[in-house]
N, C-alpha and C positions, 0 to 999 in steps of 0.2 A: 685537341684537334689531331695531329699527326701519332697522338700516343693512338689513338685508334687503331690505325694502319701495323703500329710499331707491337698491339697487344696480341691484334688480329696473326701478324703471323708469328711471335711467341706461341700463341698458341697451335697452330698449325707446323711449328718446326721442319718436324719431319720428314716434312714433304717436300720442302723445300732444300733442307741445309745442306745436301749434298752437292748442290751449284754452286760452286767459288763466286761468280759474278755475284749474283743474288744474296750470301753471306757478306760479301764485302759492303752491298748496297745498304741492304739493312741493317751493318754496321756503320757506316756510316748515318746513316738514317734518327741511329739510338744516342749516338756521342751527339747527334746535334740538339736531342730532344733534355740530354742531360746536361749538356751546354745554356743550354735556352731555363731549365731548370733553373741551373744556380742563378743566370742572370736575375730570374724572376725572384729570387730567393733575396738578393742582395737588393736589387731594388728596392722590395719593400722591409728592409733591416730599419727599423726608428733612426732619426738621424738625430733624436734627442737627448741621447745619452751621452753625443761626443760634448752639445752643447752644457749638458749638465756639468760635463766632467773639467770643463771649460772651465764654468764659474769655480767651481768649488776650489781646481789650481791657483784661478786667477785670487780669489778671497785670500789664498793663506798666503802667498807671495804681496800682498798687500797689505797684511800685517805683520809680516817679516820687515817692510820695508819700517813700516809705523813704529815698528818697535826698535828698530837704530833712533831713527829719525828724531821720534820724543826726545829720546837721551839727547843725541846731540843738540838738539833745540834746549835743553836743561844745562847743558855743557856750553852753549853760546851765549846764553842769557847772564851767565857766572862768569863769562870769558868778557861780557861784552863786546860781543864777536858781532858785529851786524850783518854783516857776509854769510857769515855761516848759518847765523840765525835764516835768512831771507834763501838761501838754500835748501834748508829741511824743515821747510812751512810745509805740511801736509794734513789735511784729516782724513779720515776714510771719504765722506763724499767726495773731495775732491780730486784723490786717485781715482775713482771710479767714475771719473768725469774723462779722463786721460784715454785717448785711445790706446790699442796695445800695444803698440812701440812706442806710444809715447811712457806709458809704463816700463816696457823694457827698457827702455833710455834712462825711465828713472831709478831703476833700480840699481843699474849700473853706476850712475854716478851718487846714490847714497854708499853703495858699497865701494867705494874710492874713498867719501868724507871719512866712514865708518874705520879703514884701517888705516887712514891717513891720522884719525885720530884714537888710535888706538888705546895705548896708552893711558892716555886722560879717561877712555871711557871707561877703565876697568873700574873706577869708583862707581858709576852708573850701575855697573852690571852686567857691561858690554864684553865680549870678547872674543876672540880670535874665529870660537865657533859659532857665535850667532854673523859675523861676516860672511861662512864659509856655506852657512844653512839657508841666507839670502843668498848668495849664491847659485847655490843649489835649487832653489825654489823657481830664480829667474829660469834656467837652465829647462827644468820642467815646463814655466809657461813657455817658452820660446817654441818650443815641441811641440805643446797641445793649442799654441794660440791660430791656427788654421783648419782646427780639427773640424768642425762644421762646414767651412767652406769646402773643407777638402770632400766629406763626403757626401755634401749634397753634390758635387761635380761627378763623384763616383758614380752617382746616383743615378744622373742623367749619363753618363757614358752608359753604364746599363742598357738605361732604356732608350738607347740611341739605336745600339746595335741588337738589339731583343729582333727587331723585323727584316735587319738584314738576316740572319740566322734562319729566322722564319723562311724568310723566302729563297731561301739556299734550298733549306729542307724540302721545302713544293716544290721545289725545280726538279728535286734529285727522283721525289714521288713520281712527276708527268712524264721526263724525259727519261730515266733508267729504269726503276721498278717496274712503271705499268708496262712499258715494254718486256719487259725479264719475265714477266705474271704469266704471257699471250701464252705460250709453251705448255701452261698447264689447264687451257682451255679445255680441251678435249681427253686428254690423260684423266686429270680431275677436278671436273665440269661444276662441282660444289662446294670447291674450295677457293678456284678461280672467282665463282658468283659471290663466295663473300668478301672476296678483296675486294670487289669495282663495288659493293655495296659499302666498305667501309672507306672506298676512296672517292665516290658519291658524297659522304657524310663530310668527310675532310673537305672538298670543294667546296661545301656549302658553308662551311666554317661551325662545324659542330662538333661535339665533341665526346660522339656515341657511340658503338658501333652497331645498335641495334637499326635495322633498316626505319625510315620515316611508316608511320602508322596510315594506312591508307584511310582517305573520308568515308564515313558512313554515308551509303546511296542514301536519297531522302524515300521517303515510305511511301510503295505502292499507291496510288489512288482507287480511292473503295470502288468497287465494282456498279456498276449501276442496272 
């Protein structure tokens, strides 16, 4: 739409870029068209790769936890620990039933059983660093457990302010350019003609700058 106007006088510079007011306008003019750009560029960025990126965190921080967890349930069962045992009941469907903090919660406190029993679990398998790698896993999901939300909200901030911008920029076309233009009416009467042609087309919400094609008249009637 307004690149019309914005291409029309790149191409016509010369004529023009000697007026301050008129440089300034049309810069302004270009910063709001490359503004409006990235908006539209962010907008349509897939928001499905934050969700992918989601799962795939959430999966290995789930077998981080599964894999304390078994041990220690191996370790309670040997302990007769019933506490302990009824503490690291987990299978995978069941984490994945957990919302995300209720997940982070759990992970937090398997990583409490885990170095509370430390010790004991080095028979298992267990040690200082598989604690430290849960850890580190929660850490990761905690970060990425918003990531969709957060960018479909992006998404729509976007395309909230896409129209105010818009209509910044027609503001600035009606009330400063086409004024600024009127000066080169009669100096240069063909150059003036294809602005109010390319700011015609902008009005219309097109996005051309070739003038509309006029209707073919309908055909003579045969003479009789």
């Amino acid at each position: 739409m307004v690149s019309t106007v914005s291409a029309y006088m790149a191409q016509n510079n010369s004529i023009w870029n000697a007026v301050p007011a008129i440089t300034g306008t049309v810069g302004e003019v270009n910063a709001n068209l490359a503004a409006i750009a990235e908006k539209v560029r962010k907008q349509q960025t897939p928001i499905t790769g934050a969700a992918e990126e989601k799962e795939t965190v959430r999966l290995d921080f789930e077998e981080k936890i599964l894999g304390i967890t078994d041990q220690l349930g191996a370790l309670a069962e040997k302990m007769k620990n019933a506490n302990l045992a009824a503490q690291v009941e987990f299978s995978l469907s069941s984490l994945d039933k957990l919302s995300d903090d209720e997940l982070e919660e759990t992970g937090t406190s398997v990583s409490a059983l885990g170095t509370a029993n430390l010790a004991a679990l080095a028979d298992y398998g267990i040690v200082a660093a598989d604690v430290a790698a849960l850890d580190a896993a929660k850490t990761k999901f905690h970060g990425i457990k918003t990531a969709p939300r957060t960018a479909i909200a992006g998404r729509k901030g976007e395309t909230d302010t896409i129209p105010i911008l818009i209509s910044d920029t027609t503001s600035i076309l009606r009330n400063r350019l086409d004024k600024q233009m009127t000066k080169f009416k009669k100096s240069h009467p063909e150059f003036y003609a294809g602005y109010r042609s390319a700011r015609v087309i902008v009005d219309r919400g097109g996005s051309s700058a070739t003038p509309p094609t006029p209707p073919t008249p309908p055909p003579a009637s045969p003479a009789h």
